[in-house]
N, C-alpha and C positions, 0 to 999 in steps of 0.2 A: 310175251305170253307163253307161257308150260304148253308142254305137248299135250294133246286130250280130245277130248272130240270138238270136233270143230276148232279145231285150230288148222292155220294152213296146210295143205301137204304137198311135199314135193319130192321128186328122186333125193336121197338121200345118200352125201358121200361117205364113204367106209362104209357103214350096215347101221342097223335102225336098231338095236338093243336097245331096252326103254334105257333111260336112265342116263347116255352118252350125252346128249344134248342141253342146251337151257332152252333152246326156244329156236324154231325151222321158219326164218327170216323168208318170204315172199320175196323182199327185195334183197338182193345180194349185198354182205355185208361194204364191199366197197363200190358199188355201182355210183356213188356220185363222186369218188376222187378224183376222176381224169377230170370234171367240167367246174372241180369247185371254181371261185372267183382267185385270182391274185391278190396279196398284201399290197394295198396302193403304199407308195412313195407318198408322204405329205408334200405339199409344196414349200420348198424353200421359207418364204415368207410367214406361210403358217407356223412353221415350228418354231422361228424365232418369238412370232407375236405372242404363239401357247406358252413359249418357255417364259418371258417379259410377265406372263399375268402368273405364271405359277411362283415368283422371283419377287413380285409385287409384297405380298403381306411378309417376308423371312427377311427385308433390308430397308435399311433407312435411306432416308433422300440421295445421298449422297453418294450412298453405296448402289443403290439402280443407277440412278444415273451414270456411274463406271459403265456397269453391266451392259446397262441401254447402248453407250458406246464399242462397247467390244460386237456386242451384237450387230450394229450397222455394220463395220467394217467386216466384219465376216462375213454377212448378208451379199455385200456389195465386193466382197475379193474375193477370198480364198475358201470357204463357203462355199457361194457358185460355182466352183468350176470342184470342187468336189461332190458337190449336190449332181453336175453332169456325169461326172463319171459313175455315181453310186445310180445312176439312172440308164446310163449305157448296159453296165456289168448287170443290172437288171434283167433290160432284154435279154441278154446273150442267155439267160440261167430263168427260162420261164416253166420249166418244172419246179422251180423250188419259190423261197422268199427269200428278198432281202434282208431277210434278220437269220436267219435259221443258219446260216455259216458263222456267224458271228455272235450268235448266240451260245451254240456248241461250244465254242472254242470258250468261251467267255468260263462256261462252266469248267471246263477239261482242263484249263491251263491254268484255273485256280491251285493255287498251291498247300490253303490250309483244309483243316481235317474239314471233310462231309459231314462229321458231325455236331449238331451244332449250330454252324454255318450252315448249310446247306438242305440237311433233310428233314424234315415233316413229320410229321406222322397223323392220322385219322383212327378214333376209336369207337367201335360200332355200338350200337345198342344191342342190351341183353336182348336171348333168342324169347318170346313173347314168351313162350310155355317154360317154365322156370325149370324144369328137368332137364330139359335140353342143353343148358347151359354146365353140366359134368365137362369137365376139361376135353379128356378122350371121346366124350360123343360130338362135342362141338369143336374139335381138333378134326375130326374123321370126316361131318358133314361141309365144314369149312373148304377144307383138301378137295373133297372129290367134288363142290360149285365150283372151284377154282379150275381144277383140270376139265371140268364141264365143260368152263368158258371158254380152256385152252381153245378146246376140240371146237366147241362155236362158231369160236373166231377165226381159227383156220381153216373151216370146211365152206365157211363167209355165210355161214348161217347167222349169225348172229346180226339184227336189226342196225342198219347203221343210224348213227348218233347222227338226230337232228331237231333243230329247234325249232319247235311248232310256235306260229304265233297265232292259226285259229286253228288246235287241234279238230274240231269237229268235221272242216277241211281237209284237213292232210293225215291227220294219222287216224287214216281209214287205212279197209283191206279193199275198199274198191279204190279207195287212190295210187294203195300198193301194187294191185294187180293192174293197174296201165301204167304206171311208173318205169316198172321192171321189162319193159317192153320198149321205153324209150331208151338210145341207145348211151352208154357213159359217158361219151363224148357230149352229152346234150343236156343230159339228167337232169343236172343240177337247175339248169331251168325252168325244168318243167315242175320242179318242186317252188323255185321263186313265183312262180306264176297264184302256187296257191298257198302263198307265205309262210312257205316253209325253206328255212336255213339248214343245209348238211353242213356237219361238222367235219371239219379237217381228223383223220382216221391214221395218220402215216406215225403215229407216235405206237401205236397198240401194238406192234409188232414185236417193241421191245419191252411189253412184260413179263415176259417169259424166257426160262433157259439165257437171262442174261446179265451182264455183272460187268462193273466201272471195274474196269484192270490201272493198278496204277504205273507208271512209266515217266522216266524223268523230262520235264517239261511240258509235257501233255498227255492226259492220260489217254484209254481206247474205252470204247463201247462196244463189249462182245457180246456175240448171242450166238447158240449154234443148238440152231431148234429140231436138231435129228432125235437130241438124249431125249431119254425117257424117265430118268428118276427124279426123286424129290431131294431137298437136302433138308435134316432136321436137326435142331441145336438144342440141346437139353446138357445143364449145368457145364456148357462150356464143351459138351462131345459132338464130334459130326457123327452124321451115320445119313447113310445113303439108301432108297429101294425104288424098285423101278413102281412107276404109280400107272404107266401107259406099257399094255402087252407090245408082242410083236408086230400083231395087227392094226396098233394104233389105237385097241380099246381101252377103257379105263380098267381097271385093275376089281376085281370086285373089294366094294364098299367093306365086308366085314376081313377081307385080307387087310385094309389098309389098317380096319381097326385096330387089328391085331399084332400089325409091325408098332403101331403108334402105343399100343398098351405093351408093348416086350421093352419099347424105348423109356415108357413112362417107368418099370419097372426094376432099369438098370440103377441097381446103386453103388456105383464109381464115382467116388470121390470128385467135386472141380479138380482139372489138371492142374499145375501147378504152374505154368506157363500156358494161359490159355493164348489161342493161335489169334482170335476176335481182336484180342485188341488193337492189332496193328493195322485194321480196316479203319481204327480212329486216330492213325497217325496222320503226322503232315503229310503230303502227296509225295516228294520227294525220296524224303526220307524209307515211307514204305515201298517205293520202287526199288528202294536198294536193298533192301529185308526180300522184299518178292523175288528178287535175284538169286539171293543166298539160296531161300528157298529152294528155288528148281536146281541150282547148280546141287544144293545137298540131297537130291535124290526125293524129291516132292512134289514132281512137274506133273505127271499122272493122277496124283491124289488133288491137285488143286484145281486139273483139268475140271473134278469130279466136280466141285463146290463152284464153279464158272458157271458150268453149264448145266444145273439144276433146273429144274421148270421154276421152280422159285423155293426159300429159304422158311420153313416153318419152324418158331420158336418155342416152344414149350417150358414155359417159365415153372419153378417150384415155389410159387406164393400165390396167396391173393393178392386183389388189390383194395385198398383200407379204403379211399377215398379220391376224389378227384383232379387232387393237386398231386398223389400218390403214379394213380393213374397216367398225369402227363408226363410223371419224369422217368415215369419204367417205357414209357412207349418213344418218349422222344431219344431215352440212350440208357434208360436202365443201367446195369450194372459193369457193362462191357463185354460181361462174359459170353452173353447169347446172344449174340446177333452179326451177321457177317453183315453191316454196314452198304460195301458195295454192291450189292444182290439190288436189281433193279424193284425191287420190292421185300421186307422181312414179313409174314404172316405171323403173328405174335398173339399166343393164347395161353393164358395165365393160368394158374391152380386152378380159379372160382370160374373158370370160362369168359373172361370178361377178353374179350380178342380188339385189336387193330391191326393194321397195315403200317410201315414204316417204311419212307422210299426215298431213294435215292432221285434226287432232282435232273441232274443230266440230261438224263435220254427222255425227261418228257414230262408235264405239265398234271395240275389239277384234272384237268376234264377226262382223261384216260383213267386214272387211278379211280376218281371216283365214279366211273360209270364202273368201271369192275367190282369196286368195293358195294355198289349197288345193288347190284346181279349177285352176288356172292351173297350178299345178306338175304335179298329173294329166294335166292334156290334153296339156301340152304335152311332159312324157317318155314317156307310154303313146299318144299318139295323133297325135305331132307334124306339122305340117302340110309342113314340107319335111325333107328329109336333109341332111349335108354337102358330099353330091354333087348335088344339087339345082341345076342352072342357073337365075338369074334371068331374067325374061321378057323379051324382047327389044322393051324398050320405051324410048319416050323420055322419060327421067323430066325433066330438066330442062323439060321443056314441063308434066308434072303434079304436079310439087312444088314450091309457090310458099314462097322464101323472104323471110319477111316484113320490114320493113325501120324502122325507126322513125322520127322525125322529131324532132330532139333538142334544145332552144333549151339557153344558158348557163344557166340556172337548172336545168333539169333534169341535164346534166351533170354540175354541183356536185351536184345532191341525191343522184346513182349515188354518186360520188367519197365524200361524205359516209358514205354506207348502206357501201359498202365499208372506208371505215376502220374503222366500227362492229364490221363484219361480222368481219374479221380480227381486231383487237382483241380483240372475245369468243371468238370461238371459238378462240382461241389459249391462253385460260386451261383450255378443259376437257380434262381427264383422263380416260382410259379404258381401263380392264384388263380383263380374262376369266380366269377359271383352269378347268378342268374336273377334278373331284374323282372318283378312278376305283376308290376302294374297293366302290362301289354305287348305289343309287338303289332306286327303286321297290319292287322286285321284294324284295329284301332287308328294307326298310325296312315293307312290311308282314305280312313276316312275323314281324316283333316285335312286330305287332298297333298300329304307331305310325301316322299320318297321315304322308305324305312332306310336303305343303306344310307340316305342324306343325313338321317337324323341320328344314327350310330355313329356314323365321321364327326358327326358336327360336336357329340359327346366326349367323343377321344379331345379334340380340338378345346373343349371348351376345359375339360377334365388337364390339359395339360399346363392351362394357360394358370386354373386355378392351384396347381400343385408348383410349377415353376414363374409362374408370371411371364411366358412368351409364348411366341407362333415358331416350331418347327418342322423343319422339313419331313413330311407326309407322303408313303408310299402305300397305295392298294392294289391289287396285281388284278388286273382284268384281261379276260382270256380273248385271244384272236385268234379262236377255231376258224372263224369261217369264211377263214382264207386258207386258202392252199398250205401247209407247211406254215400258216400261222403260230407262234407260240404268245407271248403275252404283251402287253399295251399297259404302261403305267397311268394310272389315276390320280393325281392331283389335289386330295382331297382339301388342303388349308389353301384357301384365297381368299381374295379381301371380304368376300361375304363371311367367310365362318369365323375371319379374324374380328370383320367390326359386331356381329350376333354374340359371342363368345366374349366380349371387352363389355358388352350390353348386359349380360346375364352375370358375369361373375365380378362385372368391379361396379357397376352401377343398376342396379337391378329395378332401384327405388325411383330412376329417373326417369323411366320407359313405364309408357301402358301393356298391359297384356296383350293389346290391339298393336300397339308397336312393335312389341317381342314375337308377336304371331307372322306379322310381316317380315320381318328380319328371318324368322328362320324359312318362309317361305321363297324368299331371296334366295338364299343356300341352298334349299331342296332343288329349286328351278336348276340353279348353275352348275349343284352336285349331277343331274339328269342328263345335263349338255355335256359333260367331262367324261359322264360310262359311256354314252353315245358314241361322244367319236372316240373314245380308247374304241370300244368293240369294234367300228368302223376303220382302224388303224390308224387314227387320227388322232395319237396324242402325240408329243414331240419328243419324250424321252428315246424311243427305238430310233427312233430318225438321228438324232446328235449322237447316237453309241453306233450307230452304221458308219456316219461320217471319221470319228474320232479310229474308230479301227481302220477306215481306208486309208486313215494317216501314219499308223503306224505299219500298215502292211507297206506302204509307201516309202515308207521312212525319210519323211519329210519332219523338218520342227510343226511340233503343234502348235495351231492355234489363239491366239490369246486368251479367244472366249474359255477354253476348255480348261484355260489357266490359274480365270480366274477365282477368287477364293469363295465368290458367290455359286460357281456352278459346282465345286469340289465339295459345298455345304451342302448343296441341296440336295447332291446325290448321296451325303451322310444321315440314312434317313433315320432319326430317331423312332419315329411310329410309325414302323413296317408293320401293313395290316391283311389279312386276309379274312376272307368269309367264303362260308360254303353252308349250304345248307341240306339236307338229304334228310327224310323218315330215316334212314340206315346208321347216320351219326349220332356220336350219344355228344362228343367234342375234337375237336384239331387243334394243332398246336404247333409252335416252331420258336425257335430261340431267336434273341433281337437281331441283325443284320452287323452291329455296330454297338462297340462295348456299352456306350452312353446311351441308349435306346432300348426301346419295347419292342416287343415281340408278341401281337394283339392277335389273336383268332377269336372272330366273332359269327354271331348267327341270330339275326333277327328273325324268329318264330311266329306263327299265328297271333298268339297272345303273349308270349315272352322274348325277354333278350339276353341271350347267353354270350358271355366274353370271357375268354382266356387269355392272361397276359404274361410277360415269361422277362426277367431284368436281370441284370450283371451288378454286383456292388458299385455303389454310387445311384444307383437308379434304384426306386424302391415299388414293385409293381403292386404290393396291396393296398399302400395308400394311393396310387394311380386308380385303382379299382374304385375306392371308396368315393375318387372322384370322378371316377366315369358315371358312380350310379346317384352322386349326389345331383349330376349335370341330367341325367336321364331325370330325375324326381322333378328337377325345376322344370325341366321343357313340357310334362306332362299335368305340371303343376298348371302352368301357362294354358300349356294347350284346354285344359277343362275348367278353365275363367278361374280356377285361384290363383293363390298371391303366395309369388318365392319365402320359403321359409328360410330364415337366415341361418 
């Protein structure tokens, strides 16, 4: 809620200047962390039975029946008595989760580029009133929602993230105002009582002032939240200014403007060894670059670019379209974007803005509650107009552009990272279609699950372009556990293999009363799979907790982990995500694995929107054409016509 009348009030920390805040939280932003719930341990047995049915539709007789057997013996040796200890080490560590150390690590001691592999990105919808959308005004109002949040979230004004399941219940201000009286230790309860879920909140800390450092064999996660400026990248230049006074206020709005339009104004040439690229080099490799670095006298200027509140890009184009869109947001051109930065804010010529983030330090659920708030604050409560004058300051005195100091080895290693850079991301492919017969609203009124029936189109779409079932990843979040991060989903099993073999290789032999069941099947089963991932109850975390105790161990692995069925499975060709927000226009991310997709989807009220993103050898538009020829039949089905062939 905006500050206004009648909104809550309370002592306020630092000073009340309108404008500091996004919204003066009744209940303190972390008041339910101490009493969230723990991440259960599956039980031994369940994970193998979950792994056996996910294993089920990707192998022939003969190859489960292996599987089946690596499974028992494990189950029944060496298995248990690592399932005890990943259960002892537990206890001992009942501030954290059993995934969350081994999680980290999983990301950090990755060795290839972040980009690509690893980072995301979300691109927001235009600002409603179409002026607003000038680069420099929605550059300015972007920035100061952003440092709003800062200030929010660290004064714990800010509302903490919880999942209502009977909002008329719980997200009251009379629920608020006895909540905030029960004490942290307890909280969390008193909200279950009236079925409401807190979200795990321990990842927010690091979206600001902080940046993946690379370092050989494991990188770090720095953050160091004293600084107060911004860092801004426009055709490849840094340039730095403080956006938070002495006092911890925001900077006024038409100062920012006016550094942001002296920056837009600079015409300096692209450097000619831009310094960005080697943020897309291998991990390794750039650790020994970042060395040079600071030994040649750059260890103060890169302190600067470390510890920024976060990385604002200011691109010199539009954008054409929205396959245009995904490839400037997911790596663009190299030149602008420092990669590590726990977040890049990225706003184009025509204002068309997203966020790009570095996965590491923290999940979907973070980024998009900010990317939320940021798109609220700054169309409902924006801090300049387009008539707006910038302040009549001298910026060239308070934007220091940083400058690097660059020996012949380090130029080679830019030059290097840059061929790399170009090279790969010239291979990948990226389409969108948006499917406009329905969504949501339609879809359960067949009494069907929407995200069932999106999986089951990828499933159906793949079988029709390659003739098989493979292995299927969709990320399902485990906030609401302590230091929960994600729960994999399961999406292809024998229901969407035998629906899917029904629909696209005999169509003619099935009633639409058959086809209706069949995919009713799938929806049911799809329903049980988000359940217990959200519950912590899918089997993927549990066998990647076990497999790392083995290696910290340093014992021989497993046979199971050996086999060539669980090395497939975790080769996941359709890696999928969904997100859905008013705030999103689309999200995107590159395939996990050269032979694979790279699917972001969003079932809407009435449409369905999917971005898919493929490596040569994998072709993602005709993937598209069959995702939307598989959506056409099921809705063909669903309203008693007859599959067009």
């Amino acid at each position: 809620p905006a500050i206004g009348p009648g909104a809550p009030c309370r002592s306020l920390s630092a000073d009340s200047r309108p404008g500091q805040y996004l919204q003066h939280s009744i209940v303190p932003t972390m008041h339910y962390q101490d009493s969230l719930p723990r991440l259960p341990i599956p039980k031994l047995e369940d994970t193998i039975r979950r792994y056996l049915s996910a294993q089920k539709p990707l192998l022939d007789d003969s190859q489960f029946r292996k599987t089946e057997q690596f499974c028992k013996s494990f189950e029944n040796g060496i298995g248990k008595e690592l399932h005890k200890q990943l259960v002892a080490r537990d206890k001992q560590n009942k501030h954290t989760s059993y995934i969350s150390g081994p999680w980290f690590d999983m990301y950090l001691t990755a060795r290839d580029s972040v980009v690509l592999n690893f980072n995301p990105f979300m691109a927001f919808n235009p600002d409603p009133k179409s002026e607003y959308n000038d680069q420099l005004t929605r550059a300015t109002n972007m920035t100061v929602s952003a440092i709003r949040f800062l200030k929010t979230l660290r004064a714990g004004l800010l509302e903490p993230e919880v999942f209502h399941l009977n909002p008329a219940k719980s997200d009251t201000n009379t629920f608020k105002r006895l909540i905030r009286f029960v004490p942290s230790s307890l909280s969390w309860y008193g909200a279950y009582l009236v079925n409401a879920y807190p979200l795990d909140m321990s990842q927010y800390f690091r979206l600001f002032n902080s940046t993946r450092l690379p370092k050989p064999r494991r990188d770090e996660l720095f953050t160091d939240d004293k600084a107060r400026h911004l860092l801004v990248l426009r055709k490849g230049h840094f340039y730095v200014f403080d956006v938070l006074d002495q006092d911890g206020n925001i900077v006024s709005p038409s100062e920012i403007q006016a550094h942001l339009k002296y920056i837009l104004e600079d015409n300096s040439p692209v450097p000619e060894f831009p310094l960005t690229y080697l943020t897309s080099e291998n991990r390794d490799v750039w650790a020994e670059l970042r060395q040079k670095l600071i030994h040649g006298g750059n260890e103060e200027t890169l302190r600067k670019v470390d510890s920024a509140a976060f990385c604002l890009c200011l691109d010199d184009f539009p954008i054409k379209d929205l396959v245009h869109l995904s490839h400037t947001m997911l790596h663009g051109d190299g030149t602008n974007r420092w990669f590590d930065k726990s977040f890049n804010l990225i706003v184009a010529k025509d204002g068309t803005a997203a966020v790009h983030f570095e996965h590491a330090w923290g999940d979907g659920v973070a980024v998009l509650r900010f990317f939320n708030e940021v798109f609220k604050d700054s169309t409902n409560a924006p801090a300049i107009t387009p008539q707006s004058q910038p302040a009549n300051t001298d910026s060239s005195f308070t934007v220091q552009k940083l400058s690097f100091k660059l020996d012949d080895a380090l130029k080679a290693g830019i030059t290097a990272a840059k061929e790399k850079f170009d090279a790969t991301t010239k291979t990948l492919t990226i389409d969108c279609m948006q499917f406009q017969r329905g969504g949501k609203e339609f879809l359960k009124k067949q009494k069907l699950s929407p995200d069932a029936v999106a999986q089951l189109a990828f499933q159906m779409a793949f079988l029709r372009q390659y003739g098989q079932t493979v292995a299927t990843y969709e990320s399902c979040s485990t906030a609401a556990f302590k230091h929960g991060r994600t729960e994999t989903i399961r999406p292809a099993s024998i229901f969407t293999k035998r629906c899917s073999e029904a629909f696209v290789r005999e169509p003619s032999k099935h009633s639409a009363g058959e086809l209706q069941q069949l995919m009713a099947e799938c929806s049911k089963y799809h329903g049980q799979l988000t359940k217990e991932a959200a519950m912590g109850q899918g089997f993927d975390r549990h066998l990647f907790a076990l497999r790392y105790l083995v290696a910290a161990k340093g014992i021989v692995l497993p046979e199971l982990y050996l086999d060539p069925a669980y090395e497939r499975i975790n080769h996941n060709i359709l890696s999928t995500s969904t997100l859905s927000s008013p705030a999103v226009n689309l999200g995107g991310f590159a395939p996990v694995v050269p032979d694979g997709f790279g699917i972001g989807y969003a079932v809407h009220d009435d449409w369905i929107g999917c971005n898919v993103s493929s490596y040569p050898g994998r072709n993602a538009r005709e993937f598209l054409h069959c995702v939307e020829k598989s959506l056409e039949d099921i809705f063909d089905i669903l309203e008693g016509k007859s599959i067009k062939a």
